[in-house]
N, C-alpha and C positions, 0 to 999 in steps of 0.2 A: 573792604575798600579795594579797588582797583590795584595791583602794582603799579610804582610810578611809570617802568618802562610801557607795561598796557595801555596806561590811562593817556602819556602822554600822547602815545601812537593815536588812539582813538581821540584825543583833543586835537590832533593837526589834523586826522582826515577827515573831523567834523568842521574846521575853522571856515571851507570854504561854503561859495551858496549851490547850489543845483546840485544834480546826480552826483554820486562819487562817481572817480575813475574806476574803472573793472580790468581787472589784471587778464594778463593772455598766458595761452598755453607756453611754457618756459618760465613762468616764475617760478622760483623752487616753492612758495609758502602753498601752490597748489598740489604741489608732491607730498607734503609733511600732513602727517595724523594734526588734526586741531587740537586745541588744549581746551576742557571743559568748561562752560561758564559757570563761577564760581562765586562765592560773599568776596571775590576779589575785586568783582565790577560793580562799583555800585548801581544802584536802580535808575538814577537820573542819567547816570553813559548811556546804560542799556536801553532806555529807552528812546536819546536821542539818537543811537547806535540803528536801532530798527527802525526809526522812521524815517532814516535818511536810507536805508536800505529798500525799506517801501517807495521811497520817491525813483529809487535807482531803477528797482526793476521793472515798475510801470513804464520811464522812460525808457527801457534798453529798446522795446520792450519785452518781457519775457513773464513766464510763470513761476518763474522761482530764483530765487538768489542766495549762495551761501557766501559767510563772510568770509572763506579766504579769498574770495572772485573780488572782493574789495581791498584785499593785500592784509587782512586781521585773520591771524592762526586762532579763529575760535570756534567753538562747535554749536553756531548759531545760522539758523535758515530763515528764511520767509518764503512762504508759497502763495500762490491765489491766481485764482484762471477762469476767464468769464466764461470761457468752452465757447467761442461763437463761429461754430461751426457747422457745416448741414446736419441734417438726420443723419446722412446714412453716415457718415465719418463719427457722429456722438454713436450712432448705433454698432458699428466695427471696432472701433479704438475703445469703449467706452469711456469716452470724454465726456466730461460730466462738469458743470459749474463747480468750481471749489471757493470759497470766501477768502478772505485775507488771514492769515495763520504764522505765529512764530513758534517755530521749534529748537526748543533750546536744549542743547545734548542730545540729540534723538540717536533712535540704534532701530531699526530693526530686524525682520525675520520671514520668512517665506511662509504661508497660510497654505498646504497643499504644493503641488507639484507644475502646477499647468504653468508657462510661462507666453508670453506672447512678445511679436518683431516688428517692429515700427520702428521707422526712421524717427533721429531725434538730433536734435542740434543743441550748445551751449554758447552764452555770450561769452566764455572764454575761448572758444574756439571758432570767431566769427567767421561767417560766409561759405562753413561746410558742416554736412549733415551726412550721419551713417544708420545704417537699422543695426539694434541693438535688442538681444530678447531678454525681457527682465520679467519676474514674477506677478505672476495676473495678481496675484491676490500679497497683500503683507500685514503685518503688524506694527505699526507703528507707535514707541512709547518715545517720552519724551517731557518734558515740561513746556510751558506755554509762558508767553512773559512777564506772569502775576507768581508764577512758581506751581501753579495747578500740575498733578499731572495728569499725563496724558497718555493716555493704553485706549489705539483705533485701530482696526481694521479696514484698508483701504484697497479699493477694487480697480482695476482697468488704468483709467490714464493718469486720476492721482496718485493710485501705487507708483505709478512710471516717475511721476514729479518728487513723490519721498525718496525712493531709490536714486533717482537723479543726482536727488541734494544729499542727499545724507552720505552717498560715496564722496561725493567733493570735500566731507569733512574728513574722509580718512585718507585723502591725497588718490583719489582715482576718480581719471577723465575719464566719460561715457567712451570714448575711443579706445581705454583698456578692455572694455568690453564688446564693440560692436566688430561684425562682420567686415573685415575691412576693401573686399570687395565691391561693399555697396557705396565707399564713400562716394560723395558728389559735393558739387559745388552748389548752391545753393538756388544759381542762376538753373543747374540740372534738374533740383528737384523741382522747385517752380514750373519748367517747361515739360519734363517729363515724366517724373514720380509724385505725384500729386493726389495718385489714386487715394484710394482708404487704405489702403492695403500694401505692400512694396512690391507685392507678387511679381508685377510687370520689371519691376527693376533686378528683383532674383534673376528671371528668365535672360532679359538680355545682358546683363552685368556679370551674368554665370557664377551665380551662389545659391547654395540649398537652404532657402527660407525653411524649407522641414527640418533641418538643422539647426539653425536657429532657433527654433523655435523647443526643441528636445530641452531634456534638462542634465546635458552634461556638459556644459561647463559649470567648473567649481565653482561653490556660491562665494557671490561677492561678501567684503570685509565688513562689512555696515558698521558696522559697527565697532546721484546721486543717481525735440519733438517736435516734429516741426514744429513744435512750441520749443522756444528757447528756454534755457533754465542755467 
């Protein structure tokens, strides 16, 4: 069963109707490692725990939501991305449709070396987007919200959406990681980095997207676009 402190918390941010509120960059529970979900929550929280999370990030809206962005230290995500985007940007980014998905405790791990730079933005950090190079390729384990587990290997833009979320459980904003040169306003990237690519925005923002794109910066703790997450 839930501890009383958990459960209560998760019964007052359940009590209202609509979206939860989604916490901003400055809360401390987005700094703190999450605590694992455990036989402390029971199955009836957790499930109305996710689908008020599914309603949140449909509304925000974005691709992915972890629960500290709802103000709950747990190591719980939901992804899902309709990818409705041209060819050539599904063909560059590899954005690819991903379904609705809960990841409970996920961790992962880098599949090979290649990493790729794409701008990416988060609903706790609204109205600015930076390019960030994260692993083309990962492994993702994890359990699902019935307790299955879960060992995937994931390519291109949903790797970018696991690495997203799964950093937010261990208290790191996508801006501990991106190129901070690139940052923009949101109103910027809309008007002029839109391309598939940030290239255009390297050049004139003057930062080495080859850089980026290399594999030395230290790998993130995992153990998360211009899709929000």
């Amino acid at each position: 069963m839930a501890s009383p402190q958990l459960s209560d918390l998760i019964d007052e941010l359940l009590s209202g109707s609509g979206p939860l509120p989604i916490v901003s960059a400055g809360d401390p529970v987005l700094r703190r490692p999450a605590e694992p979900v455990d036989d402390r929550l029971d199955h009836r929280r957790l499930g109305r725990l996710i689908e008020a999370m599914r309603e949140t990030m449909h509304a925000a809206p974005g691709v992915g939501l972890a629960a500290p962005q709802v103000g709950l230290p747990l190591r719980l995500a939901v992804i899902e991305d309709a990818a409705e985007v041209s060819d050539e940007v599904r063909q560059v980014r590899g954005r690819v449709p991903q379904p609705f998905r809960v990841l409970v405790n996920p961790s992962y791990e880098a599949v090979g070396s290649d990493r790729a730079a794409f701008f990416e933005g988060c609903l706790s950090v609204p109205g600015w987007g930076a390019v960030v190079a994260r692993h083309e390729k990962v492994r993702l384990r994890a359990l699902d919200e019935h307790g299955r587990e879960v060992d995937e290997v994931f390519t291109g833009w949903p790797a970018r959406i696991v690495q997203h979320e799964t950093d937010h459980l261990d208290g790191t904003l996508y801006l501990d990681l991106a190129e901070l040169r690139s940052l923009s306003s949101r109103e910027a990237m809309t008007e002029r980095w839109a391309q598939p690519t940030p290239a255009a925005a390297a050049e004139a923002l003057g930062f080495d997207l080859g850089a980026a794109h290399s594999d030395s910066r230290p790998p993130t703790p995992s153990g998360g676009p211009h899709a929000h997450s």
